[in-house]
VOPAGU-2260 file (C-alpha; in pm, 1 decimal, decimal comma):
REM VOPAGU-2260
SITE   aa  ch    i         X         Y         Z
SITE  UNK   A    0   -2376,0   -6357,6   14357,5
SITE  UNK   A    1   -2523,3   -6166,7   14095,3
SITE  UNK   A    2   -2830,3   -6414,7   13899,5
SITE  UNK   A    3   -2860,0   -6347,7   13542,5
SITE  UNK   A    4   -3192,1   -6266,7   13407,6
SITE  UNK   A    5   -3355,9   -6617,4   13353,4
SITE  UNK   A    6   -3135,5   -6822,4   13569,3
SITE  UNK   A    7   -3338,2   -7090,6   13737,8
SITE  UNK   A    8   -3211,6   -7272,5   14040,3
SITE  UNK   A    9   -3479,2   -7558,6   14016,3
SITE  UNK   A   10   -3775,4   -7611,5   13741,5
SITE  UNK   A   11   -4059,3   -7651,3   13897,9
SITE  UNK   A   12   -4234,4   -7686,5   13547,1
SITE  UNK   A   13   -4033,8   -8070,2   13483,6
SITE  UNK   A   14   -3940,6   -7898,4   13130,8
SITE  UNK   A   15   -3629,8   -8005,0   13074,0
SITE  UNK   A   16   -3335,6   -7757,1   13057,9
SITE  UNK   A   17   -3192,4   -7635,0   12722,8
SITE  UNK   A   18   -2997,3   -7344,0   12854,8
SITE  UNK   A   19   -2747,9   -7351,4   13137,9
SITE  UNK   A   20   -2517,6   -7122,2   13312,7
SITE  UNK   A   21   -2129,4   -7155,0   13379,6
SITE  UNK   A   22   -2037,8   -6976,2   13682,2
SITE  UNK   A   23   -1672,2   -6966,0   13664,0
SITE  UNK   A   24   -1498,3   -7041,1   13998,4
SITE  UNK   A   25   -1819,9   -7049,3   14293,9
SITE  UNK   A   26   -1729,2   -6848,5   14600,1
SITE  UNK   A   27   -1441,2   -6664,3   14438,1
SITE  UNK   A   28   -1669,7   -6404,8   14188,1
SITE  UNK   A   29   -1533,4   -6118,8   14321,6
SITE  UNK   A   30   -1183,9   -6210,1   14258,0
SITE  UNK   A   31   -1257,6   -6328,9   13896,9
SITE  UNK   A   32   -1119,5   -6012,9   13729,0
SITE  UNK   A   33    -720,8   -6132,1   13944,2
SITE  UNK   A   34    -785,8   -6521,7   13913,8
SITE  UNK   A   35    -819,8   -6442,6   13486,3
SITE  UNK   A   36    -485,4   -6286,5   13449,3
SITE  UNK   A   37    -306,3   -6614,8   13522,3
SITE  UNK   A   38    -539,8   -6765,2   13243,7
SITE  UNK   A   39    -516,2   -6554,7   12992,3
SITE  UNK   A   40    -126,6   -6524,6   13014,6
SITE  UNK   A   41    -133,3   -6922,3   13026,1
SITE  UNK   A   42    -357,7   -6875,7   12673,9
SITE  UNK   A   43    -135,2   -6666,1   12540,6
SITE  UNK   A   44     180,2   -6833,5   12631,1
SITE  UNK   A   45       3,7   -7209,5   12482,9
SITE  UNK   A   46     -99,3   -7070,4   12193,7
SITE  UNK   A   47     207,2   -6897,8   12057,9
SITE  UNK   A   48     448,3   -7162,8   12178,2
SITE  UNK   A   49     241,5   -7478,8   12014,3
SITE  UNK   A   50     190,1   -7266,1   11696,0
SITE  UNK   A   51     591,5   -7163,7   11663,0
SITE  UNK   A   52     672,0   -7590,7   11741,5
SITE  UNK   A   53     393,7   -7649,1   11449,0
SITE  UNK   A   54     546,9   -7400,1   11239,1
SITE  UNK   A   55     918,7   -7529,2   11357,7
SITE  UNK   A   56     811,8   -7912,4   11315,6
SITE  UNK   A   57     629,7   -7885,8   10951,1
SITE  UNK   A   58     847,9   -7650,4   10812,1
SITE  UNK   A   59    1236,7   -7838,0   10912,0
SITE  UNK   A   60    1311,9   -8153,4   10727,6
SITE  UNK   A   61    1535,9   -8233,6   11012,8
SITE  UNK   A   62    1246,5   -8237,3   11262,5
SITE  UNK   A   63    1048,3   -8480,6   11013,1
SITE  UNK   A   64    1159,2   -8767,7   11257,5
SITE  UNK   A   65     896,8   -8997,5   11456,8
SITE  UNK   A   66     986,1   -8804,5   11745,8
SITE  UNK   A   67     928,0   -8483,8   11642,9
SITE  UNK   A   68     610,7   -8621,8   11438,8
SITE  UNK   A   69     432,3   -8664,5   11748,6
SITE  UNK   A   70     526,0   -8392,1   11914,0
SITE  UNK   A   71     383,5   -8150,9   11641,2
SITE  UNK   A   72      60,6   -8389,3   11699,5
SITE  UNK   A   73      57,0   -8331,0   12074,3
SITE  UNK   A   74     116,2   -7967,6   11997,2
SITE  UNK   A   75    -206,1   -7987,9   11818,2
SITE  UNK   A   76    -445,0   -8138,2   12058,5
SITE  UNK   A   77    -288,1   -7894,5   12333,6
SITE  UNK   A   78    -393,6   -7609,4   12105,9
SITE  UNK   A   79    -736,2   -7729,0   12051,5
SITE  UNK   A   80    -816,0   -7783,8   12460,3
SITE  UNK   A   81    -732,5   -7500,3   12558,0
SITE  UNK   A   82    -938,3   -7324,8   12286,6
SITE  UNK   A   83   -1197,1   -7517,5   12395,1
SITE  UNK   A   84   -1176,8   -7430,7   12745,9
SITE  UNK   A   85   -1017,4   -7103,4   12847,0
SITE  UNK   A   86   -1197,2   -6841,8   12613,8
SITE  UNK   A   87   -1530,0   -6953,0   12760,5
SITE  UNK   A   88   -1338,4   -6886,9   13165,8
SITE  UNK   A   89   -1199,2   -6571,1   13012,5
SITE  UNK   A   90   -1562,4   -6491,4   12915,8
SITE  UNK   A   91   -1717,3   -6541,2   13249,6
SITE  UNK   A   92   -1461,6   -6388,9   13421,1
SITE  UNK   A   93   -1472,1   -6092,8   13229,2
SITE  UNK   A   94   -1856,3   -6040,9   13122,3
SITE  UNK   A   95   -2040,0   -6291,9   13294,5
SITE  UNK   A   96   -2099,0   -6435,9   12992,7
SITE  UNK   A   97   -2167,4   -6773,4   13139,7
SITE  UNK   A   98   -2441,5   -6888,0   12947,7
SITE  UNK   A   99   -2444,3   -7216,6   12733,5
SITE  UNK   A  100   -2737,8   -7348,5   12546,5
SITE  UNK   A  101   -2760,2   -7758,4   12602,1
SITE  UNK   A  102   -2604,0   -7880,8   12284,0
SITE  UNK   A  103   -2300,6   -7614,7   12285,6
SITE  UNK   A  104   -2237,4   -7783,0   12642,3
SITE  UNK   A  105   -2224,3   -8137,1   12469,0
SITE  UNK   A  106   -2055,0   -8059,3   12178,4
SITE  UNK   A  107   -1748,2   -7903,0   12430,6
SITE  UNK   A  108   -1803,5   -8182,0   12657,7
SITE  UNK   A  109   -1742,3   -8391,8   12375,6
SITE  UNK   A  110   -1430,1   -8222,0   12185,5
SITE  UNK   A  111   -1210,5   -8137,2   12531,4
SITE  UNK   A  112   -1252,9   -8560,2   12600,0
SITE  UNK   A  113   -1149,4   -8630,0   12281,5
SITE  UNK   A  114    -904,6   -8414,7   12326,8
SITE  UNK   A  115    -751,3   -8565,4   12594,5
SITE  UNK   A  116    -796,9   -8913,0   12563,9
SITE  UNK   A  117    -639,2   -8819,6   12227,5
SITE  UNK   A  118    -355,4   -8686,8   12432,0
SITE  UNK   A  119    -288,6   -9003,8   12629,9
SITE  UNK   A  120    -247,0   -9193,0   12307,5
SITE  UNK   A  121      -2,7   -8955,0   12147,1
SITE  UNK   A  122     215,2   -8958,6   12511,5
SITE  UNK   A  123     157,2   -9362,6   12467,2
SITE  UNK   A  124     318,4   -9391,0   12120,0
SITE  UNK   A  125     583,7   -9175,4   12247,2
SITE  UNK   A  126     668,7   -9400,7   12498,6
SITE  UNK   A  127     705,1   -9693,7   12229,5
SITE  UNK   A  128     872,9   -9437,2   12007,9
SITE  UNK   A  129    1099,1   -9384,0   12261,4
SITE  UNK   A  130    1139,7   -9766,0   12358,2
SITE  UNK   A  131    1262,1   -9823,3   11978,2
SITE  UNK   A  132    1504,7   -9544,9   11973,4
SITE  UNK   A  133    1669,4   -9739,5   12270,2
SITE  UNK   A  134    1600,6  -10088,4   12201,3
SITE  UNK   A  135    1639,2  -10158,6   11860,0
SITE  UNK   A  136    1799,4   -9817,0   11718,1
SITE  UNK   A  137    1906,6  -10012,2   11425,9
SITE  UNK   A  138    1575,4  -10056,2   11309,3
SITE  UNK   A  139    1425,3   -9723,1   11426,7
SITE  UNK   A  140    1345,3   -9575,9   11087,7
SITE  UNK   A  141    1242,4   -9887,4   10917,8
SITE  UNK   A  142     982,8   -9922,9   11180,9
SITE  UNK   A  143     852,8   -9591,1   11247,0
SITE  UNK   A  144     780,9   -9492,7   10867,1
SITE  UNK   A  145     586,0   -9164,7   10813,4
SITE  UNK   A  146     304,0   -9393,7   10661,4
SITE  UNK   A  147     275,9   -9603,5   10994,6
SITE  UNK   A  148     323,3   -9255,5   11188,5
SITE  UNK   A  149      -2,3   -9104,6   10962,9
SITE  UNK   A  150    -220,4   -9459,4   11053,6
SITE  UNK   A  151    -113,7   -9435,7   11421,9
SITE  UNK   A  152    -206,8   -9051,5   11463,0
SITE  UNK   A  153    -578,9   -9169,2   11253,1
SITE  UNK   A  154    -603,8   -9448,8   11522,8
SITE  UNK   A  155    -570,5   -9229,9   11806,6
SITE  UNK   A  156    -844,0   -9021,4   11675,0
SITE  UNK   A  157   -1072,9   -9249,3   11598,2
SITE  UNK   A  158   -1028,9   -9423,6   11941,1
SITE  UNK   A  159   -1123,6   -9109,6   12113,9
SITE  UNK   A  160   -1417,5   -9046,6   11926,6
SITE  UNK   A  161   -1532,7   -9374,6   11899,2
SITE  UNK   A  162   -1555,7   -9425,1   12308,8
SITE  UNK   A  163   -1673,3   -9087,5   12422,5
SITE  UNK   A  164   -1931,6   -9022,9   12084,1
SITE  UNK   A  165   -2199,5   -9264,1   12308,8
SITE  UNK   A  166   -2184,8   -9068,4   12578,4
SITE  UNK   A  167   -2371,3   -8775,6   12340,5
SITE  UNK   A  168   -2655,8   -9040,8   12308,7
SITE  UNK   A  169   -2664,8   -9061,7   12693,9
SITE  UNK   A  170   -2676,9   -8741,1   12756,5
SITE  UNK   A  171   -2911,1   -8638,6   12502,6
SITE  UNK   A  172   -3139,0   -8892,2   12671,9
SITE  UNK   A  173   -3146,5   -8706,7   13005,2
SITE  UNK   A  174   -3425,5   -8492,2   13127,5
SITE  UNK   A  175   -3270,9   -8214,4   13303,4
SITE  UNK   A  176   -3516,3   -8060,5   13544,4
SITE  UNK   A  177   -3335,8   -7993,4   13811,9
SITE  UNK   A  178   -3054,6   -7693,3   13894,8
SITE  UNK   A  179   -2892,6   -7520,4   13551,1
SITE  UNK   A  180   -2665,8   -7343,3   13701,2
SITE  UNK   A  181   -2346,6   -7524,8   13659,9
SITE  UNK   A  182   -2052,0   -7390,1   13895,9
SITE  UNK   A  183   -1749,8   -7426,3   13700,8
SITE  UNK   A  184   -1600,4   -7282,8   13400,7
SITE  UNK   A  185   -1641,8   -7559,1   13109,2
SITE  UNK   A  186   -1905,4   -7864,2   13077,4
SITE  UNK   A  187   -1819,2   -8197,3   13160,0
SITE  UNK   A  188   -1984,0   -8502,6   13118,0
SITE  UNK   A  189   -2106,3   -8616,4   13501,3
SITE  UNK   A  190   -2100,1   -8245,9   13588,1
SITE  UNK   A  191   -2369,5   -8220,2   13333,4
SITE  UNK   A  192   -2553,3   -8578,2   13385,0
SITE  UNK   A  193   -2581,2   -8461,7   13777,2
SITE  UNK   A  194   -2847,7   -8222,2   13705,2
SITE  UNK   A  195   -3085,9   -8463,1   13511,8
SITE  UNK   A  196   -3400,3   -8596,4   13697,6
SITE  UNK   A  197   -3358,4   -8987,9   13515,3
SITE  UNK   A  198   -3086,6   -9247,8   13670,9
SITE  UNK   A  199   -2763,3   -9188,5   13555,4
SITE  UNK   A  200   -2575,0   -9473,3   13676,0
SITE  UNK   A  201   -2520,4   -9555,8   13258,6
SITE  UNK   A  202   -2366,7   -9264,1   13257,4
SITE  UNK   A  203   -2139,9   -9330,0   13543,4
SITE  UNK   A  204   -2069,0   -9656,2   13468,3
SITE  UNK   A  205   -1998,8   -9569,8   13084,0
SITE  UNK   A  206   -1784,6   -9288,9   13192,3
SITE  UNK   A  207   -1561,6   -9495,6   13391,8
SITE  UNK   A  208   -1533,4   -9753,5   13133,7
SITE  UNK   A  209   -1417,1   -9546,0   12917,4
SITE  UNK   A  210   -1134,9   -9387,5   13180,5
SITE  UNK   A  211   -1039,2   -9751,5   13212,5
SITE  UNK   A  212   -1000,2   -9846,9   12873,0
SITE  UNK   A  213    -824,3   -9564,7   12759,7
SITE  UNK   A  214    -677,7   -9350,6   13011,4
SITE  UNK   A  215    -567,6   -9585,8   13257,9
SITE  UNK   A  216    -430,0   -9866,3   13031,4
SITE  UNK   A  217    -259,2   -9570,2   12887,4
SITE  UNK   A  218     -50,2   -9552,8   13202,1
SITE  UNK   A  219     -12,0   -9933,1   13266,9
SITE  UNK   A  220     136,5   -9947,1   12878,7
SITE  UNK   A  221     353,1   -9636,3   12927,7
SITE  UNK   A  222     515,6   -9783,7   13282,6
SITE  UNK   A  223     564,1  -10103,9   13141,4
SITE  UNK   A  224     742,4   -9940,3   12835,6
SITE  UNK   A  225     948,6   -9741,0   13091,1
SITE  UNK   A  226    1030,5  -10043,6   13273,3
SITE  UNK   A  227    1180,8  -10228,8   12949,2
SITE  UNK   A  228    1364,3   -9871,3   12883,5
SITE  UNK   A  229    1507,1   -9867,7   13187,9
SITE  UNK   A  230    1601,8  -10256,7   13186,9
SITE  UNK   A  231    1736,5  -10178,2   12826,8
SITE  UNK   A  232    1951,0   -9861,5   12992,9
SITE  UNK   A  233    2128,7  -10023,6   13268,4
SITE  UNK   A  234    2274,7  -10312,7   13057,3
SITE  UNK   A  235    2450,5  -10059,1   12831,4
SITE  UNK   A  236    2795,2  -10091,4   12869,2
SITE  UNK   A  237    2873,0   -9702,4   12886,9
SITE  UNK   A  238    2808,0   -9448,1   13183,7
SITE  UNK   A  239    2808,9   -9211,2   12857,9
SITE  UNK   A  240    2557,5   -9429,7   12661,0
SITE  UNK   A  241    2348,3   -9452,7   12998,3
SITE  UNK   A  242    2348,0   -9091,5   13013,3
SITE  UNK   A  243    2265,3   -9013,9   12662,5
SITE  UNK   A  244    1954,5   -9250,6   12625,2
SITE  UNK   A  245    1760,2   -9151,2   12996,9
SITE  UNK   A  246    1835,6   -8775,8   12847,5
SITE  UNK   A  247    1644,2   -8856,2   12541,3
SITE  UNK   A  248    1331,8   -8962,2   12782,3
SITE  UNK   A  249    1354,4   -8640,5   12969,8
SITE  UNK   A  250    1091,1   -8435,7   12739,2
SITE  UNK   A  251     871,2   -8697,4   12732,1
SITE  UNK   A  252     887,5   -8783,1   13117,9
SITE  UNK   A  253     817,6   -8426,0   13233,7
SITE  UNK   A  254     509,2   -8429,7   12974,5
SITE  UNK   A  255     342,2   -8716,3   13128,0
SITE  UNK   A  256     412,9   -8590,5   13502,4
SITE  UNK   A  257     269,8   -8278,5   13351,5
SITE  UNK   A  258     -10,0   -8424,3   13184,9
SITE  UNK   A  259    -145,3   -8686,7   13474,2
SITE  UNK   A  260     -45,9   -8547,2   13777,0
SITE  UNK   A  261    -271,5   -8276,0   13766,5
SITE  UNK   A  262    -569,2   -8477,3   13657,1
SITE  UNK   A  263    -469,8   -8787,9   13911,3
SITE  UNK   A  264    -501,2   -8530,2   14198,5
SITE  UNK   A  265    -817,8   -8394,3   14085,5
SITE  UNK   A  266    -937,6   -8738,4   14096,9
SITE  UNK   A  267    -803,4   -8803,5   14434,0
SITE  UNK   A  268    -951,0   -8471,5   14566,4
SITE  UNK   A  269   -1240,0   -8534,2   14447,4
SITE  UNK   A  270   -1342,4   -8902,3   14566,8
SITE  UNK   A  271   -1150,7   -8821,6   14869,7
SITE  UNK   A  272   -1152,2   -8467,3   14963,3
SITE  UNK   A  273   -1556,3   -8415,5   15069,9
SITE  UNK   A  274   -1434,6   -8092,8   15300,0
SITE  UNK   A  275   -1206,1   -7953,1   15015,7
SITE  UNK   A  276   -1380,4   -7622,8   14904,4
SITE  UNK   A  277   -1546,4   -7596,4   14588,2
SITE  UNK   A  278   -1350,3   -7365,7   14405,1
SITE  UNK   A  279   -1029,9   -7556,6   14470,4
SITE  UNK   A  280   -1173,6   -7884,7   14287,2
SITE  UNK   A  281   -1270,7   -7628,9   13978,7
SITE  UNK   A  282    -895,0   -7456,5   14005,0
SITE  UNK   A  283    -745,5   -7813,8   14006,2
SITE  UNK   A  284   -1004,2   -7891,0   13718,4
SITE  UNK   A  285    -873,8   -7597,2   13530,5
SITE  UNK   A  286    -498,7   -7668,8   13585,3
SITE  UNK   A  287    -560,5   -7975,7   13417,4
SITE  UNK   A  288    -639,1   -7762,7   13073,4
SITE  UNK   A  289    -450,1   -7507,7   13120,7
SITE  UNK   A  290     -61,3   -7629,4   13234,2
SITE  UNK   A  291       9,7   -7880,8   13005,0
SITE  UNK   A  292     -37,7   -7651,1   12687,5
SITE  UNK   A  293     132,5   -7415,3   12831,7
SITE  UNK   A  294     429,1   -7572,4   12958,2
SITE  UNK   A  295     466,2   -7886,2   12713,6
SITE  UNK   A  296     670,1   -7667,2   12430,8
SITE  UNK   A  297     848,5   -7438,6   12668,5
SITE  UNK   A  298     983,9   -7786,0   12805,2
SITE  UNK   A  299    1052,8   -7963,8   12514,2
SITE  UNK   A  300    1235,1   -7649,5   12388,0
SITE  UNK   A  301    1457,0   -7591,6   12675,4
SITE  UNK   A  302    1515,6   -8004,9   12676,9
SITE  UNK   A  303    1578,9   -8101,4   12300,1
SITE  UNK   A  304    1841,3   -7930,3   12149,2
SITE  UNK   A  305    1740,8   -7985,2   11779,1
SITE  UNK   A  306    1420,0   -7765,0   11866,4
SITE  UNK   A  307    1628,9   -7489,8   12052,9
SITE  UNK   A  308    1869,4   -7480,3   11747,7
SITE  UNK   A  309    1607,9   -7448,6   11482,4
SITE  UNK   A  310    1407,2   -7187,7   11746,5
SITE  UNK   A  311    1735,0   -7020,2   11769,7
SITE  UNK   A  312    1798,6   -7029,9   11396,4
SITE  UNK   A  313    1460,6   -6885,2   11285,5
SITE  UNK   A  314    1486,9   -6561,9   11561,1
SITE  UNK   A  315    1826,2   -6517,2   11472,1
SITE  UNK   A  316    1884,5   -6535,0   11104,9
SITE  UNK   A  317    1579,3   -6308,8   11072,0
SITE  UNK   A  318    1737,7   -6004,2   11265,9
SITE  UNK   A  319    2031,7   -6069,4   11048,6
């Protein structure tokens, strides 16, 4: 492994750290210039497919539905985290450019949470978007209004920020005189915290508080919203009407597989998996940022036809 000029593996000094060092995927250096192509097609592939639903979403009156509302908002935050997180892989992988003074680490830390647990709450509210559509279709427009859609998307925000901004205090806290050489290819919060000489159990404690209150009720809401879906399915009188409300779901089902599998495993790997290698945990880490952006529109394009149609319309009428 090839040490950059100033790289420290412990400070002897107790002078806490203010610049650290991403190393992209440890043990696997030499193959960083192969292990980038995948990434960078998986950038290029999120960014132009969550920019065309944007531009597709804002731009059709027809897609100015609830549904499609919060679509265009998940399109968003996918577009953001993997800004956040790829360009600085790309970097390492291609100039070594792993180097990350102490508050650009935080302040990415901070956004790609955010990010996220923004992302749970926008595949939440789809759930109970969906749940209307099927439940009480009748009143599906009067409910969802476009003013209650704008205070929903502002309470999502402010949820995320609100629970992960106190983890800048505790961080900022931390004395980090130990190892700055951090082997993986974006911050994260206990990633980070490991490296400080003080306790961190705050840290850890406040960090899984936070996965509790947001993340994981997330799921409990969204499987007991399934559940009444489901309930609310099988008492419809017609195979067809069976048929034609589970087919509505499909988008959103395959975008919360999509969205927490990945990061479920990494979890499970990593509390459970002591003999996995390193570099798998930071390749799992990774697939968590970098397949849901990239797959999320090509799904719901191929799934929902009013997307396909209005895709199909804005290619096709052009080369007319």
């Amino acid at each position: 492994m090839v040490v950059p000029p100033g790289m420290l593996s412990f400070n002897r000094t107790g002078v806490s750290h203010t610049i650290f060092y991403l190393l992209g995927i440890p043990g696997l250096e030499d193959q960083h210039l192969w292990i980038s192509i995948p990434f960078f097609i998986s950038y290029v592939t999120a960014l132009l497919g969550n920019s065309l639903l944007i531009f597709i979403i804002l731009t059709r009156r027809s897609l100015h539905e609830p549904m499609f509302l919060f679509l265009c908002m998940l399109a968003g935050a996918d577009l953001v985290l993997s800004t956040c997180t790829v360009p600085q892989a790309l970097a390492i992988f291609w100039f070594r450019a792993g180097e990350i003074s102490l508050n650009r680490c935080i302040a990415q830390f901070f956004i790609t949470h955010c990010i996220f647990m923004s992302e749970s709450g926008i595949l939440l509210v789809m759930a109970f978007d969906r749940y209307i559509a099927i439940c009480d279709p009748l009143r599906y427009t009067t409910i969802l209004t476009h003013t209650l859609i704008g205070k929903i998307g502002v309470t999502i925000f402010l949820r995320s920020y609100c629970t992960i901004f106190p983890i800048i205090f505790l961080l900022k806290r931390l004395t980090f005189c130990r190892n700055n050489v951090i082997p993986h290819t974006y911050c994260e919060h206990i990633g980070l915290a490991k490296y400080a000489c003080n306790d961190i159990r705050v840290n850890i404690w406040y960090g899984l508080f936070v996965i509790v209150s947001t993340v994981v009720l997330d799921v409990l809401l969204i499987f007991v919203s399934y559940m009444l879906i489901l309930r609310a399915v099988f008492h419809m009188p017609s195979q067809d009407a069976r048929h034609k409300a589970l087919n509505t779901c499909g988008s959103h089902v395959s975008a919360i597989i999509l969205f927490y599998g990945p990061g479920i495993f990494t979890t499970l790997t990593q509390r459970f998996g002591r003999h996995i290698p390193a570099h798998i945990h930071i390749l799992l880490a990774n697939v968590c940022v970098l397949a849901p952006p990239m797959l999320n529109p090509i799904i719901y394009g191929i799934k929902t036809k009013a997307i396909r149609e209005q895709v199909a319309h804005l290619f096709f009428l052009k080369q007319k």
